[in-house]
N, C-alpha and C positions, 0 to 999 in steps of 0.2 A: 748304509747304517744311519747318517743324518736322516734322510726322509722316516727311518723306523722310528728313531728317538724322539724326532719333530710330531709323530701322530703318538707315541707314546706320553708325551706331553699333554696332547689334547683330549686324549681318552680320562688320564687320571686327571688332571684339572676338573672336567665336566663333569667326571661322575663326584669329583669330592668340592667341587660347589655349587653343582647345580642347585638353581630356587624354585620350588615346587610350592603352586599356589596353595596355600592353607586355603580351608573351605569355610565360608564365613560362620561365625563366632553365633552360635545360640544367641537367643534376645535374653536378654537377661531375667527375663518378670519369667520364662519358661524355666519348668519346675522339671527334672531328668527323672525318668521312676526309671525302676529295675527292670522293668518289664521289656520298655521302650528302649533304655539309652544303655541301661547297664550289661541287662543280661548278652547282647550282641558282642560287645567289647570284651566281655570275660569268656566267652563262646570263642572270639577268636584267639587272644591272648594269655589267657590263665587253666582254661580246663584241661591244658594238655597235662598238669600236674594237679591242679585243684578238681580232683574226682572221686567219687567213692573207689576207695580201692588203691588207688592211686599213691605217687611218691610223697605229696604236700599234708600237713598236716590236718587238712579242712576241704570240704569240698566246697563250691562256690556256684553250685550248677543250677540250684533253685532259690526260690529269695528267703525261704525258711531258712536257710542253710548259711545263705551269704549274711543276712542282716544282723547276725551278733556281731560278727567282724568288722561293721560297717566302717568304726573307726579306727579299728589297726589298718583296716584297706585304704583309708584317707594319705594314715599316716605314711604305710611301706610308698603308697605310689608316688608320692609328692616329694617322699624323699628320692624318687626313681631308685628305691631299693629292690620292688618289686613290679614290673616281672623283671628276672635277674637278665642286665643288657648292660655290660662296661663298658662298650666302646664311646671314648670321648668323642661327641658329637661336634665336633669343633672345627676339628681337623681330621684328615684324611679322607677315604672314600668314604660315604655313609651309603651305599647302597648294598644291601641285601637281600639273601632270599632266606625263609625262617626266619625275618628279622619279629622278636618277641616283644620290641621295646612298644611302650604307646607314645601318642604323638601327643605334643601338647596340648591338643582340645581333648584328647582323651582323657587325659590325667584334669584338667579343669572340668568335666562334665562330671568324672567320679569325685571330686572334692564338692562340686556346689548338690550331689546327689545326697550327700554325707550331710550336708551343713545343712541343708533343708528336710534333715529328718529323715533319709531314706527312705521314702515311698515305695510301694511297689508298684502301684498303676495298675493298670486294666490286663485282665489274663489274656485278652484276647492278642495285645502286642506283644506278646510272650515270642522268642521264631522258635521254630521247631527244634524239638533237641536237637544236640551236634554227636553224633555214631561215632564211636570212638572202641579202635580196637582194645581188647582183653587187656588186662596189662600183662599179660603173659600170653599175648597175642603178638605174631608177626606185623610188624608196622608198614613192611613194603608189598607184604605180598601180593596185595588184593592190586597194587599197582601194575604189576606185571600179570593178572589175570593167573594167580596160583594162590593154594592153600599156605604153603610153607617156600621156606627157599630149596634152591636148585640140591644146597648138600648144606649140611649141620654139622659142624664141626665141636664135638664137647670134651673137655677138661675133663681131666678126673675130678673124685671127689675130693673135697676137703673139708674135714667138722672142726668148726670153730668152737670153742669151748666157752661157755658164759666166765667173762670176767679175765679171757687171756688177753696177753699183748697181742698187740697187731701182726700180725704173719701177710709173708709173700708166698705164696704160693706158684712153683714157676713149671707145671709137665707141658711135656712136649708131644704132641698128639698125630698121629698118623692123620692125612687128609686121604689116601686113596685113590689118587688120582694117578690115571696112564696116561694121558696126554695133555696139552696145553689147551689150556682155557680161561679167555676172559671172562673180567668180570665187569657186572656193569653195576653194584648194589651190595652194601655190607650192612649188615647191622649184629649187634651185640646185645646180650642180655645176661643178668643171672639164672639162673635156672627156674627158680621160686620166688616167688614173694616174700616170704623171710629172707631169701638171700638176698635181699635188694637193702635189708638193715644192715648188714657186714659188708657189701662190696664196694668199699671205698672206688676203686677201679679196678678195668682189667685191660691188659695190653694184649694184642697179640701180635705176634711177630710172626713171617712168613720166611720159613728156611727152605732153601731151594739152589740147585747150582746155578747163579745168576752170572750172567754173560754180557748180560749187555752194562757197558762203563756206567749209564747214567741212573742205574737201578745200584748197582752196589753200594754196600753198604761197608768201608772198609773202616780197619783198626788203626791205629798208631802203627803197626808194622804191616801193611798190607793185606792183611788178612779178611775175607770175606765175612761178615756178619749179618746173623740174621737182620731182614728189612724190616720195620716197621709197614702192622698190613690196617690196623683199627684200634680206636679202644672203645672201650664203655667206660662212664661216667655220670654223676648227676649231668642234666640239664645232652646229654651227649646221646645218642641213642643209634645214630648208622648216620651212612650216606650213601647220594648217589651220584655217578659218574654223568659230565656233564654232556651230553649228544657228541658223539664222535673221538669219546676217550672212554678206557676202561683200563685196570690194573690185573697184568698176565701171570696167571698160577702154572706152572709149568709140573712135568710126571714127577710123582714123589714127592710135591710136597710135601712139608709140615709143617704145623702151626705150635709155636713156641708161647704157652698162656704165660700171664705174669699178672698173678691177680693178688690185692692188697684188699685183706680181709682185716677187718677191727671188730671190736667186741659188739657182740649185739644184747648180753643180757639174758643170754640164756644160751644151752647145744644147739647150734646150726648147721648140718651138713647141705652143702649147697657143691653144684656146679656153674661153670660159664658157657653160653651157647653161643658159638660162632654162628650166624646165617649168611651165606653165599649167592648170591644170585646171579648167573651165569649170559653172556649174551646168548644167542640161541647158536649150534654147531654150524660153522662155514660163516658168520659174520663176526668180520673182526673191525673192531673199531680203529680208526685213522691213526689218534696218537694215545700215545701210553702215560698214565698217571702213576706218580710214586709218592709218596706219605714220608715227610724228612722231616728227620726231629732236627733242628735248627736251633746250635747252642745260644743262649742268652749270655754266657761268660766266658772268658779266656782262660786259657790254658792253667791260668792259676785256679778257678772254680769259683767256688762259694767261702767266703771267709768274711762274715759280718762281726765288727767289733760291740759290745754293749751299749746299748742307747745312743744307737748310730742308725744314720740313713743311707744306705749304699747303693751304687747305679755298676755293673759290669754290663759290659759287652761283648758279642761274638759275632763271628763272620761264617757266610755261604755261599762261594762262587757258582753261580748259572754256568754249567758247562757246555749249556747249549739254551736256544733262543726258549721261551717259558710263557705261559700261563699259571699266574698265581689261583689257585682254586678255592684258597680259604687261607683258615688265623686263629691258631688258636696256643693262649699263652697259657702255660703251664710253671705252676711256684708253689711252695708250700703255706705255713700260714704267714708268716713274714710278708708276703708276697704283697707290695702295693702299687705297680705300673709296669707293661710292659708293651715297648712299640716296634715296629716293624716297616724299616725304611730300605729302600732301594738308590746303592749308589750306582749310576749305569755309568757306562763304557768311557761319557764324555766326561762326566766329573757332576753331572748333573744330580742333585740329592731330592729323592720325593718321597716322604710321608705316606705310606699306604695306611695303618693304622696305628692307633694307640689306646689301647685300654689304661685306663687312670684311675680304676677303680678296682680292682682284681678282688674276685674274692672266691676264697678256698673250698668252697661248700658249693660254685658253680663252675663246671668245666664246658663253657659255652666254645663251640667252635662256629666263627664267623664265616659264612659262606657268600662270597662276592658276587653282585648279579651278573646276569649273565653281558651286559655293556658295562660292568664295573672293575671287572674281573682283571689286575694288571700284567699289561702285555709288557715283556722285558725282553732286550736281544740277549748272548751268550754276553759274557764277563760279564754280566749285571753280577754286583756285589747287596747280597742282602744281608742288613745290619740288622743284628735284636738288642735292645735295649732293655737292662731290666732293672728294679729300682724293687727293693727288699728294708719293709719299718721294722728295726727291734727295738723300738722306742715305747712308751707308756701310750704314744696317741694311738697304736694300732689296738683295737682292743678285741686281736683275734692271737697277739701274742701273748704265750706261755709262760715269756720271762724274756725281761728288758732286761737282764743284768748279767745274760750268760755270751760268750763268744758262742754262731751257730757257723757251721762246715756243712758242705753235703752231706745228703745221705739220704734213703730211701724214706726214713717215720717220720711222720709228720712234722715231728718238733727239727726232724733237720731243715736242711734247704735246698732245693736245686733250682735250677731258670732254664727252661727251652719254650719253646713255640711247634706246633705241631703244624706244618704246611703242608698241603696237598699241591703239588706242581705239575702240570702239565707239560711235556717237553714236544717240539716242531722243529723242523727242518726249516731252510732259509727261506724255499718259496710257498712253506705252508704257513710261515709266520706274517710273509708280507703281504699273504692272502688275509690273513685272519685281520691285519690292520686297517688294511682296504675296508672290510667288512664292518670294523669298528669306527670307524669314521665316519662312513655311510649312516650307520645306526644312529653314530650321536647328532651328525646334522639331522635327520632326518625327526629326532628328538631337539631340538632345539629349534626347528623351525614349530614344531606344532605345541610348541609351550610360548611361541612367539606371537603363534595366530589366537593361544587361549588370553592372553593379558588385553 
């Protein structure tokens, strides 16, 4: 257990200080056009919402398009408001995959773009568009070489009515399934494009006789509960299982929707589409991945006083040795920090993340790379910290002068974290460390020979 914790050490240190050579700095007297500097940066970072069609209010794909913007784009990026990326760079791991944030020459190239006028420069350094599916286009599919996923799982309907309160809408939907199957691939959507104006989010939850301890989902009194299997969300859109783990749908599922509809301004009848993407029959993936909502507070809950700044805590015993797969913090608007630290076995405390900027309009889930990913033995104890402004400086609070409780509408509050964990056995963990240590010297030598 020492040698596990001793390379456990070494993995989260390396990935959360390694120093990555920045790549030297523009000459200064060079003038950035759109064509050359800009349009590459928003091609990888912004069009995945700035498109026609699309969630963002603007598209940003061509320079007729982007150049009215020029200087609200100065503004969001400088403030690192946009593209939406909270995790505090400071501390914990900073390696990602999906990571959306730019680097700081990126955000210096679009400010000196800005101040020097916004040119466009020459078409010919234009790159070629970036193909980007439908927005009511499958996101994975073309990945796995298919049209659609493996099975679609949809909601009933529900019409939101112009001008009503927010509704939860919760059916529980037959999946169909006669035998067990993994999966390697989820994503979620609304049915329409209108419904993408109403659907705050949607949960699904996977109800099934689960068996095995470290997949249940139990009550206060024992009692087995549906698992959390996906959501949808802004900025959220699926995911995928990392090579040699996948999440087991067993006969008879069903999928329990829990979808949070708000007013759109008009009749919306909209559904939720589950997509599924199955590994192929007779390969089954090594270990099993389960999606755990990871409380932010104690027993007592959510209880913030008026023009107060409040921090709760909550706990989640590792019942067995873990790959962390991701991080993603979940609060309502109150909602101003929230971290995720691992206390392991020896006493030892480490920092995996902290988001220090939360905000309620982006439900980013943080996906760790694949050398970043934290490896924990069983009794790691994982802490969430969560800090909630009803103060006048939040200026996404409703009213700094009310006591706020739980509760599902937005104007309540709740704190968890949505974790994806990977679970191993003792000699597939201390395989998997072996493997991570190799990686990071092997990374550490050839960032040694680049200096």
């Amino acid at each position: 257990m020492r040698g596990m914790t001793r390379a456990l050490g070494i993995a989260t240190a390396a990935a959360a200080f390694a120093v990555i050579a920045a790549a030297p700095a523009a000459a200064a007297e060079a003038k950035p056009t759109f064509t050359k500097d800009i349009a590459p940066i928003f091609q990888e970072k912004c069009e995945a919402c700035h498109r026609t069609d699309s969630i963002a209010p603007m598209s940003l794909v061509t320079y007729e398009e982007a150049r009215p913007w020029a200087r609200s784009i100065k503004t969001r990026v400088v403030a690192r408001q946009m593209p939406p990326w909270h995790i505090d760079k400071t501390v914990g791991i900073q390696e990602f995959k999906y990571d959306r944030s730019l680097s700081d020459d990126q955000v210096e190239t679009i400010a000196r773009w800005v101040d020097q006028g916004a040119p466009k420069g020459d078409p010919k350094d234009m790159p070629a568009p970036k193909v980007w599916p439908t927005e009511q286009g499958w996101n994975f599919a073309a990945l796995f070489g298919q049209k659609e996923p493996d099975l679609i799982v949809r909601s009933t309907p529900w019409t939101q009515k112009a001008g009503a309160n927010d509704t939860w809408w919760k059916p529980i939907v037959e999946t169909g399934l006669t035998e067990p199957r993994w999966v390697r691939a989820i994503e979620a959507r609304p049915g329409t494009v209108k419904g993408r104006k109403i659907t705050h989010h949607a949960v699904e939850r996977l109800i099934q006789d689960e068996t095995d301890p470290l997949a249940q989902n139990l009550d206060a009194n024992g009692n087995q509960q549906a698992g959390t299997f996906m959501e949808w969300a802004v900025g959220k859109q699926g995911e995928i299982m990392r090579p040699g783990s996948g999440k087991l749908m067993l006969p008879g599922a069903k999928i329990g929707f829990d979808v949070h509809y708000s007013s759109g301004g008009e009749d919306i009848t909209d559904i939720v589409e589950l997509g599924i993407y199955f590994y192929p029959k007779g390969q089954e993936p090594k270990f099993r991945q389960v999606l755990h909502l990871m409380g932010g507070t104690n027993s007592a809950g959510v209880d913030i006083p008026p023009n107060t700044v409040k921090a709760t805590q909550g706990f989640f015993v590792l019942r067995e040795n873990a790959r962390i797969e991701s991080f993603q913090p979940h609060m309502h608007l109150r909602g101003k920090a929230m971290s995720m630290e691992a206390i392991l076995p020896t006493g030892q405390v480490a920092m995996l993340s902290h988001v220090n900027n939360f905000n309620f309009n982006w439900h980013n889930s943080y996906v760790y790379a694949d050398d970043a990913a934290p490896l924990l033995p069983k009794g790691t104890i994982i802490k969430v910290t969560a800090w909630h402004d009803n103060t006048t400086a939040n200026a996404n609070n409703p009213d700094p002068n009310v006591w706020v409780g739980y509760g599902d509408r937005t104007v309540d509050e709740m704190a968890h974290a949505w974790v994806n964990v990977t679970y191993m056995g003792d000699d597939d963990f201390k395989a998997e460390l072996e493997t991570r240590k190799a990686s990071l010297a092997q990374k550490n030598t050839q960032q040694h020979q680049q200096q």
